[in-house]
C-alpha positions in Angstrom: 69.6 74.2 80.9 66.3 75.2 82.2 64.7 72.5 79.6 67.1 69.6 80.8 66.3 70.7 84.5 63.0 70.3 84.3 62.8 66.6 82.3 65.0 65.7 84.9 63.4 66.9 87.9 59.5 65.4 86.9 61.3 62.0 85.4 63.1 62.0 89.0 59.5 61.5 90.5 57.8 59.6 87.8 60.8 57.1 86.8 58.4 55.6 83.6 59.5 58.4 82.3 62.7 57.4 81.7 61.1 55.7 78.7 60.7 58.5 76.8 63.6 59.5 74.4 63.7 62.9 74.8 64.1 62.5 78.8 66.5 59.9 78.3 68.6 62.3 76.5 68.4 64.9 78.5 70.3 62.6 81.4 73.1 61.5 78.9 73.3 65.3 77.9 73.5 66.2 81.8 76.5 63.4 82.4 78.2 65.0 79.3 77.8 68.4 80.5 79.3 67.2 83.9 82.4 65.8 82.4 82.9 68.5 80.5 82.7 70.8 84.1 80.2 73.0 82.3 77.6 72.0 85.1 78.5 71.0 88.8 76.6 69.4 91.6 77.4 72.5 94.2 79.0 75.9 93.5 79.5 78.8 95.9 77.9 82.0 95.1 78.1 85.0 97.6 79.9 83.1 99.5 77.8 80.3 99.9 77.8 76.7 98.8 74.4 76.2 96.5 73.6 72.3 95.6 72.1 71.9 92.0 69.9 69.0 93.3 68.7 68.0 89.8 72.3 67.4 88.5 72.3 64.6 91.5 69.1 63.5 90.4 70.5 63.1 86.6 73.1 60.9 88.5 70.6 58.7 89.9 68.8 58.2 86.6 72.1 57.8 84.8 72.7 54.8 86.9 69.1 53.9 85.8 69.4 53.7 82.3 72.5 52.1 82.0 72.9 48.4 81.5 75.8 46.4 83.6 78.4 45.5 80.4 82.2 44.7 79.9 84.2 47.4 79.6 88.3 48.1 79.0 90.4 50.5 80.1 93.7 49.8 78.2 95.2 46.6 79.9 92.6 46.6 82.8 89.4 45.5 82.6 85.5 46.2 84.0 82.6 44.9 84.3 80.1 48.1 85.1 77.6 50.6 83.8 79.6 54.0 83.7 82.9 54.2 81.8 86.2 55.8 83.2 87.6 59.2 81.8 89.1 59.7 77.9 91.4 62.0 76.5 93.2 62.7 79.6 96.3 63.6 77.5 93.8 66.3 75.5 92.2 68.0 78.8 95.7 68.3 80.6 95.3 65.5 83.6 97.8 63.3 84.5 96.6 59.6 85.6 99.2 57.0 87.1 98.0 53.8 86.8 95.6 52.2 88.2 94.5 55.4 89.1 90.9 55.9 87.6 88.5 58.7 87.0 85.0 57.6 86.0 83.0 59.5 83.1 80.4 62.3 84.7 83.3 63.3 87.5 85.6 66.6 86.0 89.2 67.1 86.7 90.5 70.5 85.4 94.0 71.0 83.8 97.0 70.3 85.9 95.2 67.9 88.2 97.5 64.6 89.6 95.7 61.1 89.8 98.3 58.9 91.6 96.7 55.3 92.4 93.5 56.5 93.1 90.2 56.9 92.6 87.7 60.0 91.4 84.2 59.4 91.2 81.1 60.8 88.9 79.5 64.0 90.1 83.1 64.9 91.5 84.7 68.0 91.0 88.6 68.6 91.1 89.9 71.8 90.8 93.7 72.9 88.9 96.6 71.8 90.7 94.8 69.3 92.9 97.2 65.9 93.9 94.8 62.9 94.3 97.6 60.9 95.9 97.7 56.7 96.0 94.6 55.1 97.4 93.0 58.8 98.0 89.0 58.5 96.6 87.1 61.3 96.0 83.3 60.3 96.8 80.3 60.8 94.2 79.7 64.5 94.0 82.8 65.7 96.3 84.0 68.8 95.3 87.6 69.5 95.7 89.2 73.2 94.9 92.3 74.4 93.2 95.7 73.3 94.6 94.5 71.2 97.2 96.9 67.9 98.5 94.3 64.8 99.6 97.5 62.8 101.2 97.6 58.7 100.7 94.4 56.7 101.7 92.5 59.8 102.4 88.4 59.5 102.3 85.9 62.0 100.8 82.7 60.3 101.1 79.9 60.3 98.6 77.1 62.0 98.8 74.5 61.5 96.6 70.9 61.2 98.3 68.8 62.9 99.1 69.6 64.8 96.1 69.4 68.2 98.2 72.2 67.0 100.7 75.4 69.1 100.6 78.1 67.3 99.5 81.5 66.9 100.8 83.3 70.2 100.1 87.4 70.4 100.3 88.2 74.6 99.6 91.1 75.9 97.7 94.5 75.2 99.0 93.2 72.7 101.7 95.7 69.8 103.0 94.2 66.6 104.0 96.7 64.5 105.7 97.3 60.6 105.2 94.3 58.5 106.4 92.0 61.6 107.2 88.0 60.3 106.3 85.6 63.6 105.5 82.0 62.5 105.1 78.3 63.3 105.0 78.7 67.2 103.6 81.5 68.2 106.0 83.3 70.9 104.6 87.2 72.1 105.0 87.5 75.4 104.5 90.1 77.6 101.7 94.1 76.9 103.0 92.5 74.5 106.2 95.5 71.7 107.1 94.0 68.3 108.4 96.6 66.3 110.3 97.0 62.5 109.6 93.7 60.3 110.8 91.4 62.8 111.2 87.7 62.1 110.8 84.7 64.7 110.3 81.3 63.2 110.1 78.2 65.5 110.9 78.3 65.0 114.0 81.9 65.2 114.9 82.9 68.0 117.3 85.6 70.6 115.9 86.8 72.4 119.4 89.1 74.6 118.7 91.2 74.9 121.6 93.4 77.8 120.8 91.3 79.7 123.7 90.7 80.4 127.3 87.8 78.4 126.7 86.7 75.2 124.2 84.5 76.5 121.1 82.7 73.4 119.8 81.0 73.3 116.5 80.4 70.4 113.5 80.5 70.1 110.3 83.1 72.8 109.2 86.2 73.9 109.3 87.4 77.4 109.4 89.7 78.5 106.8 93.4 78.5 107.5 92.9 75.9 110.8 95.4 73.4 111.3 93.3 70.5 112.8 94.4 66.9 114.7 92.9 64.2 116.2 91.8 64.0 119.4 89.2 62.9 122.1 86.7 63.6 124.3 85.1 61.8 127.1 81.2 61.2 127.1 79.2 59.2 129.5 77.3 56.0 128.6 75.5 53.7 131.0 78.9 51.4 131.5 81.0 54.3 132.2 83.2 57.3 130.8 84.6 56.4 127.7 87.2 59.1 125.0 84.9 59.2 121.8 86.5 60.9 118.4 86.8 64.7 118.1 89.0 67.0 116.0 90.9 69.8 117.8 91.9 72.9 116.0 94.9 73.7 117.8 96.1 77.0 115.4 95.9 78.9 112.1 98.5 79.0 109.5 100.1 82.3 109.3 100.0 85.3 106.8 103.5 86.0 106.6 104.7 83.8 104.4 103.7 82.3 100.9 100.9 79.8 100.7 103.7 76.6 100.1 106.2 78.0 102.9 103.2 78.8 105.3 102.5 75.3 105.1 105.7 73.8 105.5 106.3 75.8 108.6 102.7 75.1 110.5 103.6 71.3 109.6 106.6 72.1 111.5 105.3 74.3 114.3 102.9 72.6 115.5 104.1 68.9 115.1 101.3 67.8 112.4 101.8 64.4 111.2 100.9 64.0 107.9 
């Protein structure tokens, strides 16, 4: 790994190199590895999301090396670089067409591919629905038993290679519509309400206090989260620009499945 890290990283800033057989190699063997799920762009370790920048660079340089050239997919047909998913039947994932996986992305057992789409450098953990019209962006990583609702957005992050990528935690719910972009990340068991939108720079205020707690880019574990507004001056006036309001927690008292039914419930979350 250490060997295939290294020919990626120096042919990352010296792209002749990408002439060189043995470098070339190294990037097929680093796609391979990724469909496989035995490498991934970002992984938590103590607690803490790491980005293995060089996979992203292998990425890039994938997309170097391959030509443009017809390609089928049973009845449906391409015209790209980068092949869609085999074997789906042997690894345990279930596709409904024209839903589509593309080779370098991994998608362990049990996963659901309605109508949608999965992208390379994408992780998707066991249990995960991928619902119709749902894409998962290059390099998003999405946990165990997480529900991305119809038409939902996880943006693709893949430069600067060292830019986190978007992160969806085990047992999240992303409701119809939401968009989650440039690294945001939704914390384990987190419930997003219908049309909600995190970019960078979106303010999460959670308004379950006395006072508004505003902060970007994450969002607790456990929050139930909706759209909302808030007003911000500009030189022709006060205008409502985008925010997402955490509004309340799901509850420990019940299982995971009936915790979520009843904070859909509770707190009037459309989905």
């Amino acid at each position: 790994m250490e060997q295939l890290q290294t020919l990626i990283s120096q042919a990352f800033q010296d792209r002749e190199r990408l002439k060189e057989r043995e470098v070339a190699q190294a990037v097929e063997e680093t796609i391979a590895l990724l469909d496989r799920g035995q490498v991934r762009v970002a992984e938590k370790t103590d607690g803490e999301w790491r980005v293995n920048a060089w996979v992203k660079e292998a990425i890039l340089l994938y997309f170097a090396l391959r030509p443009l050239e017809p390609m089928d997919a049973g009845d449906l047909r391409f015209y790209d670089k980068i092949r869609t998913k085999t074997d789906l039947q042997a690894q345990g994932i279930r596709v409904v067409p024209p839903g589509v996986a593309r080779y370098g992305s991994f998608l362990e057992p049990g996963c659901v591919v309605m109508p949608g789409y999965v992208n390379i450098g994408a992780y998707v953990g066991a249990g995960t629905m991928v619902d119709t019209w749902a894409t998962v962006g290059s390099c998003a990583q999405v946990g165990k038993g997480v529900h991305l609702s119809g038409g939902v957005g996880l943006g693709g992050v893949l430069e600067p290679p060292s830019a986190s990528p978007v992160i969806i935690e085990d047992g999240a719910f992303i409701g119809s519509r939401c968009i989650v972009v440039e690294g945001c990340v939704v914390e384990e068991e987190a419930v997003l309400g219908a049309n909600v939108v995190l970019t960078a720079s979106t303010s999460i205020i959670d308004v379950t206090g006395a006072e508004p707690v505003i902060t970007r880019g994450r969002v607790p574990a456990r929050s139930v989260v909706i759209p909302g507004t808030m007003p911000k001056e500009f030189p022709a006036g006060t205008f409502g620009v985008p925010c997402a309001l955490i509004i309340g927690r799901r509850t420990e008292s019940t299982d995971k499945k009936t915790s979520l039914n009843d904070v859909l419930r509770t707190f009037n979350v459309q989905v």
